[in-house]
C-alpha positions as MATLAB code, in Angstrom:
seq = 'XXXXXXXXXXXXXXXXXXXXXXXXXXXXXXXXXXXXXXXXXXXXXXXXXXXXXXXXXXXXXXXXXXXXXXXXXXXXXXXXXXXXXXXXXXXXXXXXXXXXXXXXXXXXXXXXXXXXXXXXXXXXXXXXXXXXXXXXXXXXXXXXXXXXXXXXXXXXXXXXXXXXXXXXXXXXX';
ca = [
      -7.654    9.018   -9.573;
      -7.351    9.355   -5.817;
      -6.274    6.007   -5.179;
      -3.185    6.082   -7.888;
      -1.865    9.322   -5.882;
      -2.456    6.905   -2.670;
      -0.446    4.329   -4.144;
       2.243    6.331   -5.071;
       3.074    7.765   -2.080;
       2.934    4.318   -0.241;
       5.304    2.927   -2.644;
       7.366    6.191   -2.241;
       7.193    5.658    1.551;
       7.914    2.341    1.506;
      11.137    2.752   -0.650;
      12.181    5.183    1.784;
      11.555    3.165    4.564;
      14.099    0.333    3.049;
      16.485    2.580    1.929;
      17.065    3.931    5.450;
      17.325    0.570    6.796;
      19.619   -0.213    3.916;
      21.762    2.733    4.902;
      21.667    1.608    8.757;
      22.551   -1.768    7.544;
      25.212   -0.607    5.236;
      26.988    1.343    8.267;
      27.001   -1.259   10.715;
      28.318   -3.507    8.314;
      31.266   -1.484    7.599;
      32.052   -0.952   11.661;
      32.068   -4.603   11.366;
      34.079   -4.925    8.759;
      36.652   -2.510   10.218;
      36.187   -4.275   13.287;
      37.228   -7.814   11.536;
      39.937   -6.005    9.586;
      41.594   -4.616   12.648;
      41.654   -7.654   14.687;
      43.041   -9.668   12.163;
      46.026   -6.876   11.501;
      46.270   -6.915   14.915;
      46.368  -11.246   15.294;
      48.948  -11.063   12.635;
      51.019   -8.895   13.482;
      51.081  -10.214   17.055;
      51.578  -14.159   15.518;
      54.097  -12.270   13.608;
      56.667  -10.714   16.827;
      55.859  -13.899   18.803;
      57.249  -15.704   15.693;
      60.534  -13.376   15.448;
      60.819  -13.535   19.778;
      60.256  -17.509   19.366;
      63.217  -18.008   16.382;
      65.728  -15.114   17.498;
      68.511  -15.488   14.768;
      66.809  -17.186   12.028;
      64.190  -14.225   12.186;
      64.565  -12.917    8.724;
      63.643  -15.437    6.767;
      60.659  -16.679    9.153;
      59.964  -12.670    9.597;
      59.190  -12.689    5.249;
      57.386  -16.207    6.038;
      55.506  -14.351    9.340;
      54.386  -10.856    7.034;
      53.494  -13.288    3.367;
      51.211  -14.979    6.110;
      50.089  -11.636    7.461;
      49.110  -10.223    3.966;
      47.528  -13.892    3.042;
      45.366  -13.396    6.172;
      44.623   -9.815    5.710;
      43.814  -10.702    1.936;
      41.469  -13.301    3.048;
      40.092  -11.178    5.503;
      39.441   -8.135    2.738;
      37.796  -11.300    0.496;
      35.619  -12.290    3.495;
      34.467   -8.734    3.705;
      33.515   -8.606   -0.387;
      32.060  -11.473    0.104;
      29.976  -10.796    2.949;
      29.300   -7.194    1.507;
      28.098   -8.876   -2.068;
      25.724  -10.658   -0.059;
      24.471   -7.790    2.258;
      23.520   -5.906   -0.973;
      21.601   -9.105   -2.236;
      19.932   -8.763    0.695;
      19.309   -5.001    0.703;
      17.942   -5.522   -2.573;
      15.767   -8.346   -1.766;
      14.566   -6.115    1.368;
      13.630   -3.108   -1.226;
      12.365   -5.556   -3.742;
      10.425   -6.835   -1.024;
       8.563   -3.996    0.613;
       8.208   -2.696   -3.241;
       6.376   -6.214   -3.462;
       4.435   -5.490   -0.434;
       4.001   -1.855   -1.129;
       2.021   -2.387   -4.417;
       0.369   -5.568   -2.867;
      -0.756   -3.405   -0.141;
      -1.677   -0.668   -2.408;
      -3.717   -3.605   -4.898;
      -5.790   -4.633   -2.020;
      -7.167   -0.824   -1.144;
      -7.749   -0.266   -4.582;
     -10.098   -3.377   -4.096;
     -11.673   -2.050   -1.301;
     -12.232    1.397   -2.172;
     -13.578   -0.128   -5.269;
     -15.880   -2.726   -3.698;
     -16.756    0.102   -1.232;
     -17.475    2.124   -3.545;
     -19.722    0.120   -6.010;
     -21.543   -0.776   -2.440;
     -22.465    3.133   -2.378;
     -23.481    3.462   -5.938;
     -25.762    0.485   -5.288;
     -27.037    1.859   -2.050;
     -27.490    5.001   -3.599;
     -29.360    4.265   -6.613;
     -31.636    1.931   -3.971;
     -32.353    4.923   -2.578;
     -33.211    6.951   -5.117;
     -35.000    4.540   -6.887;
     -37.355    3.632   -3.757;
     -37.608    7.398   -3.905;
     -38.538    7.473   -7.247;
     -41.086    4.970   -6.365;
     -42.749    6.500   -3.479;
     -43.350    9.669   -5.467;
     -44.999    7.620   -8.746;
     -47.449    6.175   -5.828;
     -48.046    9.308   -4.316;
     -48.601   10.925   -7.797;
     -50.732    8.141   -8.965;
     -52.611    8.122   -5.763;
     -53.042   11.985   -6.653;
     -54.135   11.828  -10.116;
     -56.508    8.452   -9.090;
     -58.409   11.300   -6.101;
     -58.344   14.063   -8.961;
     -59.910   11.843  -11.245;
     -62.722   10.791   -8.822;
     -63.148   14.052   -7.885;
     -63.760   15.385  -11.411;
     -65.688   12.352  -11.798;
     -67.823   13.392   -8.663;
     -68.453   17.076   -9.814;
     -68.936   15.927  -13.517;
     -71.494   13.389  -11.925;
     -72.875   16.411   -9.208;
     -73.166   18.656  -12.370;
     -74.812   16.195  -14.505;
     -77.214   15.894  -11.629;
     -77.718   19.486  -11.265;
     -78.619   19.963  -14.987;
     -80.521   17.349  -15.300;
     -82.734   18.259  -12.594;
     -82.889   22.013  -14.140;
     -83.995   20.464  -17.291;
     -86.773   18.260  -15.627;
     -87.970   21.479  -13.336;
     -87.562   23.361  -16.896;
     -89.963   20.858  -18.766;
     -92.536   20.991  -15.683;
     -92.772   24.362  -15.599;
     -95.120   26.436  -17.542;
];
């Protein structure tokens, strides 16, 4: 019916609507994430020539130490960023899963009232046309009840009128 097509394209708009927030989402997230990446390249790397200025001669050594550090960091960093991604899409998901939820809750609770609504007009309807139906059995009754006493009257008139021909009739010679 017109309702399913109704609910359809709410639940169609509503995934759209969460998708494009998703997307928006998904976008800043990865500025973020670049963002996060590139300042901790840039900490470590920094950390990293302070190190070799700070230890001159015995660079090389604490250099290998300074860039193992830098890669644990940046590795840490790229885990952080997984990890914080993993959880973005749980929560993109719950977000869809969520305006699905309220999409066919929504869509549940006008099929109520258009129902309700529309039992409402059946009964309203049928109280119409059955107080209808009623006015026109009174009227007919109240017809047939004046045709009746009129045929009653001119039955009675006619019975008068013969029966006065037939008592003029047996006085006359």
């Amino acid at each position: 019916a017109w309702w399913d097509a109704e609910d359809e394209r709410a639940g169609r708009d509503a995934l759209e609507r969460s998708a494009r927030e998703a997307e928006v989402l998904r976008v800043w997230w990865e500025t973020e994430d670049e963002r996060a990446a590139q300042m901790a390249t840039e900490r470590a790397a920094r950390e990293a020539a302070e190190h070799r200025a700070r230890h001159g001669e015995d660079g090389a050594s604490r250099t290998a130490q300074a860039e193992r550090a830098r890669r644990m960091v940046a590795d840490r960093v790229v885990g952080e960023v997984e990890e914080r991604r993993g959880r973005w899409a749980a929560e993109d998901q719950r977000t869809i899963q969520q305006a699905v939820d309220s999409a066919s809750e929504a869509a549940k609770d006008r099929r109520e009232h258009w129902e309700n609504e529309f039992q409402e007009a059946v009964e309203a309807w049928y109280a119409r046309e059955l107080q209808t139906a009623q006015r026109l059995r009174d009227e007919l009754e109240g017809d047939a009840q004046r045709s009746l006493l009129d045929a009653q009257t001119r039955a009675t008139q006619r019975g008068d009128q013969l029966r006065a021909g037939l008592k003029e009739g047996a006085t006359s010679p």
